[in-house]
C-alpha positions in Angstrom: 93.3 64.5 -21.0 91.5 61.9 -23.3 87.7 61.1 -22.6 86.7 64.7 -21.8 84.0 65.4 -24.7 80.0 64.8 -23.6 80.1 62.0 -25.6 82.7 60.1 -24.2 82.6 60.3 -20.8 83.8 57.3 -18.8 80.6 55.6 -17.0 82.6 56.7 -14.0 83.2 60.2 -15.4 79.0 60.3 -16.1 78.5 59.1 -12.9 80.4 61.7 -11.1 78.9 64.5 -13.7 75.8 63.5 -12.1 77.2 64.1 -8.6 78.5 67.3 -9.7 76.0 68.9 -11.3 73.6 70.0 -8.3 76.8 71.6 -6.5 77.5 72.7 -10.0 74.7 74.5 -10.3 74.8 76.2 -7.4 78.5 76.9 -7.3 77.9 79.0 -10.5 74.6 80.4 -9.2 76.1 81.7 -6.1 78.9 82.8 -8.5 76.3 85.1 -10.7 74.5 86.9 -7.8 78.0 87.9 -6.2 79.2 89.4 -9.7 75.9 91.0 -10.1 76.5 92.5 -6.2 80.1 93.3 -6.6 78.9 95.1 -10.1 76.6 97.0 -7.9 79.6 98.6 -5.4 80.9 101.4 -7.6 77.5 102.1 -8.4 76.3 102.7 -4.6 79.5 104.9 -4.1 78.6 106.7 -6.7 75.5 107.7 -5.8 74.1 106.6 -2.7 73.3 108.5 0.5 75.9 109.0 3.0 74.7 106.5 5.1 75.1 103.4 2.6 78.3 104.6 1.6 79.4 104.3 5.4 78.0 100.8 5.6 79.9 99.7 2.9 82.8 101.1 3.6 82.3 99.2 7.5 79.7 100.4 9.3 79.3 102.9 11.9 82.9 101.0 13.7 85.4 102.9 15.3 88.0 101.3 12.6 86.4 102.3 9.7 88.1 104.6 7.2 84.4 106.9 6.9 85.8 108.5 10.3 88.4 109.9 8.0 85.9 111.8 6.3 86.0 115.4 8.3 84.5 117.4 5.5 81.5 116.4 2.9 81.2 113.9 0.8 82.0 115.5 -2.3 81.7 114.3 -5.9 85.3 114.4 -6.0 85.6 111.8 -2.9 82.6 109.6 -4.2 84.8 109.5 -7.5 87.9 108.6 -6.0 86.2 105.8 -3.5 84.8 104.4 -7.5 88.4 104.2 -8.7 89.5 102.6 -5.4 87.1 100.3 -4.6 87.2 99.1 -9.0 90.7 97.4 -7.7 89.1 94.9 -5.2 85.9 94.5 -7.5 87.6 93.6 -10.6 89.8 91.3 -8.6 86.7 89.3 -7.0 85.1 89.3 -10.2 88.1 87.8 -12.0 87.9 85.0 -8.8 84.0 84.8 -9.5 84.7 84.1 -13.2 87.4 81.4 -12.8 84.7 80.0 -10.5 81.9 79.9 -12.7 84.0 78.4 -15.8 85.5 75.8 -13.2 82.3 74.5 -12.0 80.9 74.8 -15.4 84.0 71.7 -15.8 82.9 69.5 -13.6 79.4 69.8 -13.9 80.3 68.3 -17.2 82.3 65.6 -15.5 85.5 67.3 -16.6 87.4 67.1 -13.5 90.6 66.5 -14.7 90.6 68.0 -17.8 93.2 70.7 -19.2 90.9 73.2 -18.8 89.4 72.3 -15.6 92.7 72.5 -14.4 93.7 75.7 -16.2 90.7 77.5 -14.3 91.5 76.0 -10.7 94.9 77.8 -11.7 93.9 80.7 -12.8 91.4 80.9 -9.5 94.1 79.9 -7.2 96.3 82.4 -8.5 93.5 85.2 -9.2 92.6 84.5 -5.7 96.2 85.5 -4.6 95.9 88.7 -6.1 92.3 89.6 -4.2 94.5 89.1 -1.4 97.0 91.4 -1.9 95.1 93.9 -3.5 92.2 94.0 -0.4 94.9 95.8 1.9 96.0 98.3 -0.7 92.6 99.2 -1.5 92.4 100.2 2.0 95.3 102.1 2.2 94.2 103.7 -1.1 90.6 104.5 0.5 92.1 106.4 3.8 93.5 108.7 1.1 91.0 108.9 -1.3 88.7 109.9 2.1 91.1 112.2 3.4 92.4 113.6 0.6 90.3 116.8 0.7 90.9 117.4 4.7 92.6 120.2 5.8 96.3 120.2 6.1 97.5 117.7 9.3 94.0 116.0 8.8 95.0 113.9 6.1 95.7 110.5 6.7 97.5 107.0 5.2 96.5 104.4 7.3 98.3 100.8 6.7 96.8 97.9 7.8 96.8 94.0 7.7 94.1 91.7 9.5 94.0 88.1 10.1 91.3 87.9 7.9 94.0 89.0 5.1 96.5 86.8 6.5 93.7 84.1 6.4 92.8 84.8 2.5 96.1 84.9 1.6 97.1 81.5 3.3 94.0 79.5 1.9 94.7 81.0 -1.6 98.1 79.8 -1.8 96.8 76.4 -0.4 95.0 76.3 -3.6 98.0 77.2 -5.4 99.3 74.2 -4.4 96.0 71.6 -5.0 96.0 73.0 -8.2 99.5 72.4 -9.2 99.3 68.9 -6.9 96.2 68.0 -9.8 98.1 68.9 -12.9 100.5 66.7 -11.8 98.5 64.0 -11.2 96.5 64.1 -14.1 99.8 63.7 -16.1 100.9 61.1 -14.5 97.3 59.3 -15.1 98.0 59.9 -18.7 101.3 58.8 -18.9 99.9 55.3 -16.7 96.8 55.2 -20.0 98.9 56.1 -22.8 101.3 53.4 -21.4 98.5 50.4 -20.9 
């Protein structure tokens, strides 16, 4: 889209910059200290005591997949938990980036520009794939837990919540407001190149 440097921003494309930029700010803040804490996951599985582990696996519930555990937690389980739990993490932080470079747009005023557009895309779409990867990571995680239980102990356990349901709705809903932009940023350049 034309007028998307600094220094040639619209007085209208300044003035919402200006609008933007608090949110902005924040937006990418909030952005950096949830990549620093999903960074931090594998690392507690790793090596954290038994009781962390739990909580970040869901808490002392009755649902959650540390009831699977009947035997101890091993190195071998802690390093299978890693490489489970790595699928979510690198799928929020691909979510988190497209965030950060997003905001990092239209802080700039660039609401409408290619690559404004390109990250709400690639968010929407990275998005998509946090959703379908959060309930195979749980699948993933009853076996990496149960793996080392005795014979008839060991467990798959298959599950979809609304809260998955929910995710996966509102991420294809910005499937479509990003596709519903590109278009209309085309068709405002096809109405400027044409005046």
């Amino acid at each position: 889209m034309p007028h998307t440097s600094p220094e040639h921003l619209t007085p209208r494309q300044a003035l919402l910059a200006r609008r933007l930029r608090g949110l902005s700010n924040g937006v990418q803040a909030l952005s950096a200290i949830g990549a620093a804490l999903l960074a931090a996951v594998p690392l507690l599985l790793a090596f954290a005591p038994l009781w962390w582990v739990a909580m970040l696996l869901g808490g002392p519930n009755e649902g959650s997949v540390m009831n699977l555990l009947e035997t101890d937690l091993s190195g071998a389980v802690r390093t299978r938990l890693v490489a489970v739990m790595l699928i979510p993490v690198l799928a929020s932080l691909a979510v988190l980036w497209q965030v950060w470079r997003l905001f990092g747009e239209y802080r700039r005023g660039r609401v409408f520009s290619a690559a404004s557009l390109a990250h709400l895309r690639r968010f929407s779409w990275a998005l998509v794939g946090l959703a379908l990867v959060q309930p195979l990571a749980r699948v993933l995680m009853s076996v990496a837990i149960s793996l080392d239980n005795p014979p008839g102990h060991r467990h798959l356990v298959i599950s979809f919540s609304s809260n998955d349901f929910a995710l996966l709705l509102l991420s294809l809903v910005f499937v479509a407001i990003a596709r519903v932009m590109a278009e209309a940023a085309r068709a405002a350049e096809e109405v400027e190149q044409f005046v």
